[in-house]
TORKOL-4160 file (C-alpha; in steps of 0.2 Angstrom, whole numbers, padded with zeros to 4 digits, m for minus):
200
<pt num="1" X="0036" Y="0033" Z="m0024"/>
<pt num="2" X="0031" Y="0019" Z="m0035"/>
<pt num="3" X="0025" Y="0015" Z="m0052"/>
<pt num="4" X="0013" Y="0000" Z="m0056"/>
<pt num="5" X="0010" Y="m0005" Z="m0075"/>
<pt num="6" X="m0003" Y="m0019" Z="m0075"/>
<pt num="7" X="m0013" Y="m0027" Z="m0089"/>
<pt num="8" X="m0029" Y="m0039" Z="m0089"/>
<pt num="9" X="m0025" Y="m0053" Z="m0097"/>
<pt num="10" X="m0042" Y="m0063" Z="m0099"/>
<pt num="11" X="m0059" Y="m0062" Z="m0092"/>
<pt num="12" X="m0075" Y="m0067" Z="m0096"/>
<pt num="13" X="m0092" Y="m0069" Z="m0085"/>
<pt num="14" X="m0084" Y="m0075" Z="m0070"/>
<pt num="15" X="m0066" Y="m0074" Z="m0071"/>
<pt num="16" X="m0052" Y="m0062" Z="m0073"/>
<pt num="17" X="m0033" Y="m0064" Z="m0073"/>
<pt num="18" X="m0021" Y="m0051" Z="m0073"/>
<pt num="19" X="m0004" Y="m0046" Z="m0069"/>
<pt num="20" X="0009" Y="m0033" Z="m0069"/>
<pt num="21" X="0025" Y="m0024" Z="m0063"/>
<pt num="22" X="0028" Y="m0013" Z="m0049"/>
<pt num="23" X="0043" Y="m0002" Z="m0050"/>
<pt num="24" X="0049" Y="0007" Z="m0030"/>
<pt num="25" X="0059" Y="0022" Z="m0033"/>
<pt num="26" X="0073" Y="0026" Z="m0018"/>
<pt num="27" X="0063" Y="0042" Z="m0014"/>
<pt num="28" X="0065" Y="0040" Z="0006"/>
<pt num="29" X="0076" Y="0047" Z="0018"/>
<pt num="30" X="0092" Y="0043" Z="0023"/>
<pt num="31" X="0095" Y="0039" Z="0043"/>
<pt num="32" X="0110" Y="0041" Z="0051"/>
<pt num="33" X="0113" Y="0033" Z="0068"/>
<pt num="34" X="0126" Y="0036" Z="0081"/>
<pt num="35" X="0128" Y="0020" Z="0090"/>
<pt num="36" X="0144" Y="0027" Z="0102"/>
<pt num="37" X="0154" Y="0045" Z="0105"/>
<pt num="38" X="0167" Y="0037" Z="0092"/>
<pt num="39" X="0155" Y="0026" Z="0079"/>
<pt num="40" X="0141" Y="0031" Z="0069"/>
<pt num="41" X="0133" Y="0024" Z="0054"/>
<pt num="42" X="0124" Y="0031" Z="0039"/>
<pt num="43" X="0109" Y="0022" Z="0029"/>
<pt num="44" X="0109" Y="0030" Z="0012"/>
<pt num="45" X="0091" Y="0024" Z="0001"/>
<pt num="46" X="0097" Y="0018" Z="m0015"/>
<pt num="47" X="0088" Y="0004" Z="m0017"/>
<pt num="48" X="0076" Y="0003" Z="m0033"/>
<pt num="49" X="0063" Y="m0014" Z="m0033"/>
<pt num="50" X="0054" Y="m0023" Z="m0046"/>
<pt num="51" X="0037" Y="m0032" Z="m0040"/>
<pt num="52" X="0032" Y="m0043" Z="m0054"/>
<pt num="53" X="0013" Y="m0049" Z="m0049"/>
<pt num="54" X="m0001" Y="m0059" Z="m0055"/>
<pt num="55" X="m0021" Y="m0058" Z="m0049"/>
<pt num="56" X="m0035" Y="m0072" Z="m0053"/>
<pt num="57" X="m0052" Y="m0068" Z="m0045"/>
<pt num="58" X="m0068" Y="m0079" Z="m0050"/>
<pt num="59" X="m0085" Y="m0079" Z="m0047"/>
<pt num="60" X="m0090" Y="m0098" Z="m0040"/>
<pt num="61" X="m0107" Y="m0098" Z="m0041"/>
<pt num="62" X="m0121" Y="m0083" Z="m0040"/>
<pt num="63" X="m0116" Y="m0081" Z="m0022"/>
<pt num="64" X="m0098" Y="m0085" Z="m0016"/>
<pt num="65" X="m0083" Y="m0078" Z="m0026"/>
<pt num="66" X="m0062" Y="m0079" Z="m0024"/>
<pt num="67" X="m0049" Y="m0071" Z="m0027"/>
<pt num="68" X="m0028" Y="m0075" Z="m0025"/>
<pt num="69" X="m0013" Y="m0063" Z="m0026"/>
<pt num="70" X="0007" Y="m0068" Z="m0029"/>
<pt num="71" X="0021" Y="m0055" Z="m0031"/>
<pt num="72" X="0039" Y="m0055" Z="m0027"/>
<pt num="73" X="0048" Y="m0041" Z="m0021"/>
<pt num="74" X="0065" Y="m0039" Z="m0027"/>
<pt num="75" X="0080" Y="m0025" Z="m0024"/>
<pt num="76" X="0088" Y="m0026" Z="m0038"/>
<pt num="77" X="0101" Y="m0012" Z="m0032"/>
<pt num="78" X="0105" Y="m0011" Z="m0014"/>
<pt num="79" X="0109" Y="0002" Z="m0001"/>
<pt num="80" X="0125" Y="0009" Z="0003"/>
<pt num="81" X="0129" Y="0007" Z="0021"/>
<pt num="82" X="0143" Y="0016" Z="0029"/>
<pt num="83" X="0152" Y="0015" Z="0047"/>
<pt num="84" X="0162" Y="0029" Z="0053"/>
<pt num="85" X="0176" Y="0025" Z="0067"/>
<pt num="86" X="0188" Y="0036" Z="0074"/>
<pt num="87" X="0202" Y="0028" Z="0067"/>
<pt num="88" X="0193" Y="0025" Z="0049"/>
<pt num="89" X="0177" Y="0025" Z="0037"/>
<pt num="90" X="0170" Y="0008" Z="0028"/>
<pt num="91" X="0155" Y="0005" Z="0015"/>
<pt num="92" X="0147" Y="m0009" Z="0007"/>
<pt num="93" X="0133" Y="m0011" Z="m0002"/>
<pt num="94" X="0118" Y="m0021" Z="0006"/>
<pt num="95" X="0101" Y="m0030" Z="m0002"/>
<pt num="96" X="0084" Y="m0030" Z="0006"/>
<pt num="97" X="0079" Y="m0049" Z="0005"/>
<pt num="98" X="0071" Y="m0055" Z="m0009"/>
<pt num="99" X="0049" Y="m0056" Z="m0001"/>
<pt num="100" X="0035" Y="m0069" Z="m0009"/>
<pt num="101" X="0016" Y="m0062" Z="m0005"/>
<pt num="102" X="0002" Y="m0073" Z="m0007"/>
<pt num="103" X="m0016" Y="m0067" Z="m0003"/>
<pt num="104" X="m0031" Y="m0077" Z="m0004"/>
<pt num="105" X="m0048" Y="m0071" Z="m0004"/>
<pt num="106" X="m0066" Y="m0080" Z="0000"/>
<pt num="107" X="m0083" Y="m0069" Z="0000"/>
<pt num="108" X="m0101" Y="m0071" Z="m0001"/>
<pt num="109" X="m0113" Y="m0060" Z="m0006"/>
<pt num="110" X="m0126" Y="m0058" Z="0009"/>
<pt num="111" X="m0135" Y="m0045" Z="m0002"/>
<pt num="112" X="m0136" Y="m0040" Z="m0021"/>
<pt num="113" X="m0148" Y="m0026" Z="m0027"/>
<pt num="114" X="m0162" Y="m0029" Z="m0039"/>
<pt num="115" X="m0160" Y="m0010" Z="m0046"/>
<pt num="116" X="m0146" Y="0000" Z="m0051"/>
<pt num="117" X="m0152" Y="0011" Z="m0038"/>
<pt num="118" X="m0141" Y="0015" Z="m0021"/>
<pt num="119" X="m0132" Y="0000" Z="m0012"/>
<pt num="120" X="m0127" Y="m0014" Z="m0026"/>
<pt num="121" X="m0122" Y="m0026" Z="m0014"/>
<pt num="122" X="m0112" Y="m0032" Z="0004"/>
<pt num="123" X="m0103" Y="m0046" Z="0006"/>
<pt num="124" X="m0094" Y="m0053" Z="0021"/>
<pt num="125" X="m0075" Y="m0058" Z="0016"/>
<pt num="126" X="m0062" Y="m0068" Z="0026"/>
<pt num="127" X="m0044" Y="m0064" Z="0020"/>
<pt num="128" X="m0026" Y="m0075" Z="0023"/>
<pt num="129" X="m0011" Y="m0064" Z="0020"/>
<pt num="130" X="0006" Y="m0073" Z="0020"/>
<pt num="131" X="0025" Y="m0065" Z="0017"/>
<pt num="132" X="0038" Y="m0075" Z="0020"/>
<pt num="133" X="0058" Y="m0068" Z="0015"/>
<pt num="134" X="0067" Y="m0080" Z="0000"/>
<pt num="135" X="0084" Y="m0077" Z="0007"/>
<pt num="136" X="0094" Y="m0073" Z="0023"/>
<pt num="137" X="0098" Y="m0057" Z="0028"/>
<pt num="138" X="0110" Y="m0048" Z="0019"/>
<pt num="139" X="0123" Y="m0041" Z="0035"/>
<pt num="140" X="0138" Y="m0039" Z="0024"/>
<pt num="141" X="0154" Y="m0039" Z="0034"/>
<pt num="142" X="0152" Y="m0021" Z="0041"/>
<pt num="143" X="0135" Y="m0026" Z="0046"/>
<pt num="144" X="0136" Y="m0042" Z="0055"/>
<pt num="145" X="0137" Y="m0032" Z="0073"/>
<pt num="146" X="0124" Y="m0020" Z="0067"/>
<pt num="147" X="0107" Y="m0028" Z="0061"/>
<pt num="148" X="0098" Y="m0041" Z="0074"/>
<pt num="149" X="0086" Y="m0045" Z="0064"/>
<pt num="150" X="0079" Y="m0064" Z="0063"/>
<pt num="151" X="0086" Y="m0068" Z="0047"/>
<pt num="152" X="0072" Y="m0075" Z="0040"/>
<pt num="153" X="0052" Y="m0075" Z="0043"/>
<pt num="154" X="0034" Y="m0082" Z="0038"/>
<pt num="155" X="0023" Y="m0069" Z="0042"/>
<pt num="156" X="0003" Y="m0076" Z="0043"/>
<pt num="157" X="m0009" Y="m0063" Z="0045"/>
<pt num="158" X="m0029" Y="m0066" Z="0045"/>
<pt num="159" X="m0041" Y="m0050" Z="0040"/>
<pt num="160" X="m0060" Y="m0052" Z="0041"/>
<pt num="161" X="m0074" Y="m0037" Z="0038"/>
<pt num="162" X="m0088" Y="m0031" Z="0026"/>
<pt num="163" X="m0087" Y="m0028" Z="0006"/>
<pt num="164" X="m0099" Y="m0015" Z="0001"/>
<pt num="165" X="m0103" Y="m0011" Z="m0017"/>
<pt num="166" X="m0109" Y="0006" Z="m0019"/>
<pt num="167" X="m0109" Y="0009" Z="m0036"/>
<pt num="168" X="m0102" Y="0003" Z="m0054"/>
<pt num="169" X="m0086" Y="0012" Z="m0048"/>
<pt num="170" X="m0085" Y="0016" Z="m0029"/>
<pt num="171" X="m0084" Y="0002" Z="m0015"/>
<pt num="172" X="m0079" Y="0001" Z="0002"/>
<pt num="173" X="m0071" Y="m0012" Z="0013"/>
<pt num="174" X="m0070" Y="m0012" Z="0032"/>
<pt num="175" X="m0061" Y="m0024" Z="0042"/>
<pt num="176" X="m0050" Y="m0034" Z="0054"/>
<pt num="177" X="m0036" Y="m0041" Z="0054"/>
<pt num="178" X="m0024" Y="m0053" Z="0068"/>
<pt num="179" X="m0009" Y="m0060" Z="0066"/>
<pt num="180" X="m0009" Y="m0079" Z="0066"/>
<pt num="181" X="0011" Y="m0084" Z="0073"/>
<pt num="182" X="0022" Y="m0079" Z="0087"/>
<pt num="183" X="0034" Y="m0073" Z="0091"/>
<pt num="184" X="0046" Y="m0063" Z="0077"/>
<pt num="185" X="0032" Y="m0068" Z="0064"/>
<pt num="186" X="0020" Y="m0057" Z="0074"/>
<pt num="187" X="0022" Y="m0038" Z="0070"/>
<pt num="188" X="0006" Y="m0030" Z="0076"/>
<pt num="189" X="m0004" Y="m0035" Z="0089"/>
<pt num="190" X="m0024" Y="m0031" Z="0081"/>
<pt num="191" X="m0027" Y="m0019" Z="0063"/>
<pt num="192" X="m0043" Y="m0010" Z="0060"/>
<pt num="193" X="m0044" Y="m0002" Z="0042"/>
<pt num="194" X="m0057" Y="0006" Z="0030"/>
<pt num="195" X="m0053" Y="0006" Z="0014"/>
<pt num="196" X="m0063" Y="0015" Z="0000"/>
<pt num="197" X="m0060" Y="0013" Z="m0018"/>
<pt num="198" X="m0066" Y="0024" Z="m0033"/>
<pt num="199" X="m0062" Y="0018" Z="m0051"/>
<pt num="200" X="m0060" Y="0029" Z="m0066"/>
């Protein structure tokens, strides 16, 4: 569950800037896995993050628009990790690393209405999506055998796809997206999403 306060900060005919907090409340399940007959280990959700952000969109000319996205991801809490042994139990704390996301936008209006009838517009839109993590991994001395994940990653993602303008308060998007770097950097193979938005 999570809780985003955000403000426009200034705007006029062509440009906005805005920005805002999230807040992530620990509201997921705890996992508990048992590695061997005599060790297990137990995940508890703890962790509570702050994702401070700032937006900035502008209308180039009456054609060709932009927009760019920053926010930081930040566990300000951690999650208590704990390994049961025959012979003892053990806990520490551990932080999810500290992530940067920037997103960058570029459209072009291939179509505005001339009424305020039906469609108001569609514009093609090629998106870059990059995440890349501030900090090693946090193993902790329990959880140096544990975790193999690549300690640190820069993850470059490319989405393309259709904006539609349906009305003053309704639009849908629907689009592509491919991962551009190997390896660990490379989570998904190909994404397909529609997304629809409807403002109050």
């Amino acid at each position: 569950m999570s809780l985003t306060l955000k403000g426009l900060l200034l705007s006029d005919d062509t440009r906005a800037l805005s920005a805002g907090l999230a807040m992530v409340f620990p509201t997921g399940s705890n996992a508990t896995v048992i590695s061997s007959s005599a060790i297990s280990l137990e995940f508890k959700n703890e962790s509570f993050y702050l994702q401070p952000f700032v937006g900035y969109f502008e209308q180039l000319n009456d054609r060709v628009f932009h927009q760019f996205f920053a926010q930081v991801d930040c566990d300000t809490s951690g999650s208590e990790l704990r390994i049961f042994t025959a012979a003892a139990d053990s806990a520490e704390v551990l932080y999810s690393q500290n992530l940067l996301y920037l997103d960058y936008q570029l459209g072009w209006w291939w179509y505005r209405a001339t009424d305020e009838e039906g469609l108001r517009g569609i514009a093609p839109i090629v998106e870059l999506h990059y995440t890349t993590t501030l900090e090693d991994l946090d193993t902790g001395e329990l959880g140096q055998g544990v975790f193999v994940q690549n300690p640190r990653r820069d993850i470059l993602n490319l989405t393309a796809g259709l904006y539609f303008q349906l009305s003053d308060t309704g639009s849908l998007k629907v689009a592509s997206a491919a991962p551009l770097r190997p390896g660990s950097d490379k989570l998904f193979d190909a994404e397909f999403g529609v997304q629809y938005e409807r403002r109050y």
